[in-house]
C-alpha positions in Angstrom: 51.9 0.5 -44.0 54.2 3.6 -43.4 54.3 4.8 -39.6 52.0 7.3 -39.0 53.4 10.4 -38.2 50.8 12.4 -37.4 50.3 10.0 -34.5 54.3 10.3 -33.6 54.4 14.0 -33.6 51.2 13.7 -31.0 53.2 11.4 -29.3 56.3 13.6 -29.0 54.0 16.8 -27.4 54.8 18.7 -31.5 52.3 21.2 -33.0 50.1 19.7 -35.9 48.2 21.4 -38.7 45.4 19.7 -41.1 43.1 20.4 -43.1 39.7 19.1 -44.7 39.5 17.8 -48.1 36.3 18.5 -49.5 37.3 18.3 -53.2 37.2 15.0 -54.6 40.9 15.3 -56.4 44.1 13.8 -55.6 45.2 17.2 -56.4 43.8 18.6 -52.9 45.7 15.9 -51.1 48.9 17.3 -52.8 48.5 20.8 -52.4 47.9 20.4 -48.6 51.1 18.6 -48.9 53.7 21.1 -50.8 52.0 23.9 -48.3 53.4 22.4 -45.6 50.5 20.9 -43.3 50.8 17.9 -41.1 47.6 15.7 -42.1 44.3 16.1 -43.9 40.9 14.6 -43.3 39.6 13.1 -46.3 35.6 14.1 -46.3 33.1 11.4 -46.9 30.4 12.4 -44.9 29.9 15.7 -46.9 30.6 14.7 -49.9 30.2 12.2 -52.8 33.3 10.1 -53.4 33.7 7.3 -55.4 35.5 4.6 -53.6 38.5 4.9 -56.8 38.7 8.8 -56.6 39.3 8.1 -52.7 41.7 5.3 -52.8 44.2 7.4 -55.0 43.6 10.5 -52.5 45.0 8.1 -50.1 47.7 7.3 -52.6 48.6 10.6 -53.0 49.5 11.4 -49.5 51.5 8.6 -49.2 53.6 9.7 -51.9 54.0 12.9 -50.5 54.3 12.4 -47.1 51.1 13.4 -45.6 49.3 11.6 -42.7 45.5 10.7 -44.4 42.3 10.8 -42.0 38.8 9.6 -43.2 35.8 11.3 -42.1 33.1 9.0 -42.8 29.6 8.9 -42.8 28.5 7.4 -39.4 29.6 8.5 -35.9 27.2 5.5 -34.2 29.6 2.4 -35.4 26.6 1.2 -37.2 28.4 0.7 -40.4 32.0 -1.2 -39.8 32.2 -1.9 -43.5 32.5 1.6 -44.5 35.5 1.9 -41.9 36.9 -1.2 -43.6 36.9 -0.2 -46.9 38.4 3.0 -46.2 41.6 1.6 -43.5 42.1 -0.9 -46.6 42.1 1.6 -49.5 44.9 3.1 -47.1 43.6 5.7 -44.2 45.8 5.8 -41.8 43.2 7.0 -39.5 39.7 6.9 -39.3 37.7 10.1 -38.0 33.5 10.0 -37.3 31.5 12.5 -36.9 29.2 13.2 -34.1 29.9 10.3 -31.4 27.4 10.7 -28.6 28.1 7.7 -26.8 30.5 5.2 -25.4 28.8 2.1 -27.0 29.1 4.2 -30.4 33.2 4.8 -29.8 33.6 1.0 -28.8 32.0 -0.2 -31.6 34.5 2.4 -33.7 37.4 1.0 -32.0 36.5 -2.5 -33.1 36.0 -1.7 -36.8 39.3 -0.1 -37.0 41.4 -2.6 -34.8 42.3 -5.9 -35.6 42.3 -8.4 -32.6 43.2 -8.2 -30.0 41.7 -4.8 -30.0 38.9 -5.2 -32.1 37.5 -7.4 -35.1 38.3 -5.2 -38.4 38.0 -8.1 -40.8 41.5 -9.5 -42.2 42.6 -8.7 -45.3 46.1 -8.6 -47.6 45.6 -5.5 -49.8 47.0 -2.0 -49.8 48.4 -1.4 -46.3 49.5 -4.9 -46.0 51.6 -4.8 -49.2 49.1 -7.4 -50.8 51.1 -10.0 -48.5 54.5 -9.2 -49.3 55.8 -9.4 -45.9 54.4 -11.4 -43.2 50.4 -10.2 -42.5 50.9 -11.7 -39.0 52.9 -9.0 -38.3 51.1 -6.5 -39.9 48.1 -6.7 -37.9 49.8 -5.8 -35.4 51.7 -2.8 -36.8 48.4 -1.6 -38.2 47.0 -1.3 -34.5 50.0 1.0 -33.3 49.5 3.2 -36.6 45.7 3.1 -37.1 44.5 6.3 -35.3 40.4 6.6 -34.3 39.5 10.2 -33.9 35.8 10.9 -32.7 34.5 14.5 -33.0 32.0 15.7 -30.3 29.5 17.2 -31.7 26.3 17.6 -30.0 25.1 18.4 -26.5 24.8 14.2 -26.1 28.5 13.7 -27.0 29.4 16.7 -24.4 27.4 15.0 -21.9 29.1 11.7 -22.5 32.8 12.9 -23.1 34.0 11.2 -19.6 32.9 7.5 -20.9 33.6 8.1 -24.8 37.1 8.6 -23.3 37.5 5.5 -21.4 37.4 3.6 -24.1 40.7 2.4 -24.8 41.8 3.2 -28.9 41.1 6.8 -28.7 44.0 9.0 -30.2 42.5 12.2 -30.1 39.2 13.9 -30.0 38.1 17.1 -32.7 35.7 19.4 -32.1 32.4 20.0 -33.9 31.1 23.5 -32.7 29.5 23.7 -36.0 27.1 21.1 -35.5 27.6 21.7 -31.8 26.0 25.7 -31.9 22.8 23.5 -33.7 22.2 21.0 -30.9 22.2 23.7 -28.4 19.5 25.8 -30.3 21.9 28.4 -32.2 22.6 27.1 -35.4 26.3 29.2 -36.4 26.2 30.7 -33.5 29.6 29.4 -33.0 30.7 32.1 -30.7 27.9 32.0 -28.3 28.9 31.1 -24.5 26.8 28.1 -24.5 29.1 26.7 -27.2 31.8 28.0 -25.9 31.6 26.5 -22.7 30.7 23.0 -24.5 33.9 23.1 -26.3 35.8 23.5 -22.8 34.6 20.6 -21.4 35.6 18.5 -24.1 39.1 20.1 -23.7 39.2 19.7 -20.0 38.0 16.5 -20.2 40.7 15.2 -22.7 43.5 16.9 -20.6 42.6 14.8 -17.4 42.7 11.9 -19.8 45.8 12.6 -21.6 44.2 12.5 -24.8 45.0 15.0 -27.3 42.4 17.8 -28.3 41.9 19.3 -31.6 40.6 22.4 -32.4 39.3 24.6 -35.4 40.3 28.0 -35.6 37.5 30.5 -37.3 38.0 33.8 -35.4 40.5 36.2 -34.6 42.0 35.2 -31.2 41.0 31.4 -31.5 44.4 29.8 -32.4 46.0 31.9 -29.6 43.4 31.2 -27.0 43.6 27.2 -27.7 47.4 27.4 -27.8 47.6 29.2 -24.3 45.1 26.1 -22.9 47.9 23.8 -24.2 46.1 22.5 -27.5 48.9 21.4 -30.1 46.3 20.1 -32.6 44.5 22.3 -35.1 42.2 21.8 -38.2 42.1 25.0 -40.3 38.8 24.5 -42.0 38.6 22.8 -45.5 40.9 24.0 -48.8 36.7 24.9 -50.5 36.4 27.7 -48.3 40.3 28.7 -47.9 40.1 28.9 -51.8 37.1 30.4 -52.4 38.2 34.0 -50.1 41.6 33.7 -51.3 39.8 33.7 -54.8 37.1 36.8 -53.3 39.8 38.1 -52.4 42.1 38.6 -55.4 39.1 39.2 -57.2 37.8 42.6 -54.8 41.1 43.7 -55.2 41.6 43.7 -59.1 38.1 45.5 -59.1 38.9 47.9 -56.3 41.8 49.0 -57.7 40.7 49.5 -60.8 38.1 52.1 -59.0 
């Protein structure tokens, strides 16, 4: 397992970019790459992707040098196998969606750390270097690289941040104010103070703990207004809809100017 430099560059107080990978192609993984961003998040919760197509996205940003997340499908800890599968295909971090509770983020924790930590079940694949060097040793070094990233989104999760926090494993926390405008009656309302509000207390929250916040950007003003709170750590959506208006884009403007 390489060290996980996403998690170093949190470490050291740096800025951090990623982005979502919502296309199924080790292609995606690249591109974020060779443009310069610090991590993606690898969606399975979605979208449909088979276990091979994901294990050579993982591949792919090793190669190139690019910190690989996995959303998955549960944010309850209900399924520790699909956390397994996905740390051994090569995730160097695990993120699930919608944690509302601090039973939910230990059982998280355990699926993705070995023990002392936790009880992720042993294994000598991929990370381990199918047992080339000692896998004593590598349990350990996976726990200091693994990162667990819950996203808050709902009204439950908000309400809850103080003990989903205390629970020792957590690297950083992402918002959800997607999914988060929804539980408080809005649906895309993103902008609305309710929401708005939400999303601070998460932030505060994480700053008395010392845990890293991470924050989407969707209007004009956002990046600036997290930046000035002191938030390092930004997602800037997912490369479907950045390439779909770059592609609106250069399409309006071949058809304007041909007006």
């Amino acid at each position: 397992m390489k060290p996980n430099q996403l998690k170093r560059k949190l470490e050291d107080g740096a800025q951090v970019f990623g982005l979502f990978c919502s296309i199924p192609a080790p292609a995606s993984v690249e591109l974020a790459a060779a443009a310069g961003f610090d991590f993606v998040i690898i969606d399975t919760e979605h979208v449909l992707v088979n276990p091979e197509t994901l294990e050579h996205m993982l591949r792919t940003a090793e190669a190139v040098g690019i910190t690989p997340l996995v959303r998955i499908a549960r944010g309850d800890g209900s399924d520790a196998k699909e956390i397994l599968r996905a740390l051994d295909g090569g995730a160097q971090g695990i993120v699930a969606p919608c944690v509302e509770s601090a039973q939910a983020m230990r059982r998280i924790v355990a699926a993705c750390k070995y023990h002392p930590q936790g009880m992720r079940s042993l294994n000598g694949g991929r990370p381990g270097a199918f047992g080339k060097h000692s896998l004593a040793e590598y349990v350990v070094h996976a726990n200091q690289e693994i990162m667990v990233v819950p996203m808050i989104e709902s009204l439950a999760g908000v309400g809850n941040i103080e003990a989903i926090l205390e629970i020792p494993g957590v690297d950083l926390v992402l918002e959800g104010a997607a999914d988060l405008s929804q539980s408080c009656g809005m649906p895309w309302q993103i902008s609305a103070p309710p929401v708005q509000e939400a999303l601070l207390q998460v932030q505060h929250a994480c700053a008395r703990a010392g845990i890293p916040y991470c924050a989407i950007p969707r209007a004009d003003g956002d990046y600036a207004a997290w930046h000035k709170r002191g938030v390092a750590a930004f997602v800037l959506g997912d490369e479907r809809g950045i390439a779909f208006r770059a592609l609106q884009a250069k399409l309006n403007s071949m058809t304007q100017s041909e007006g």
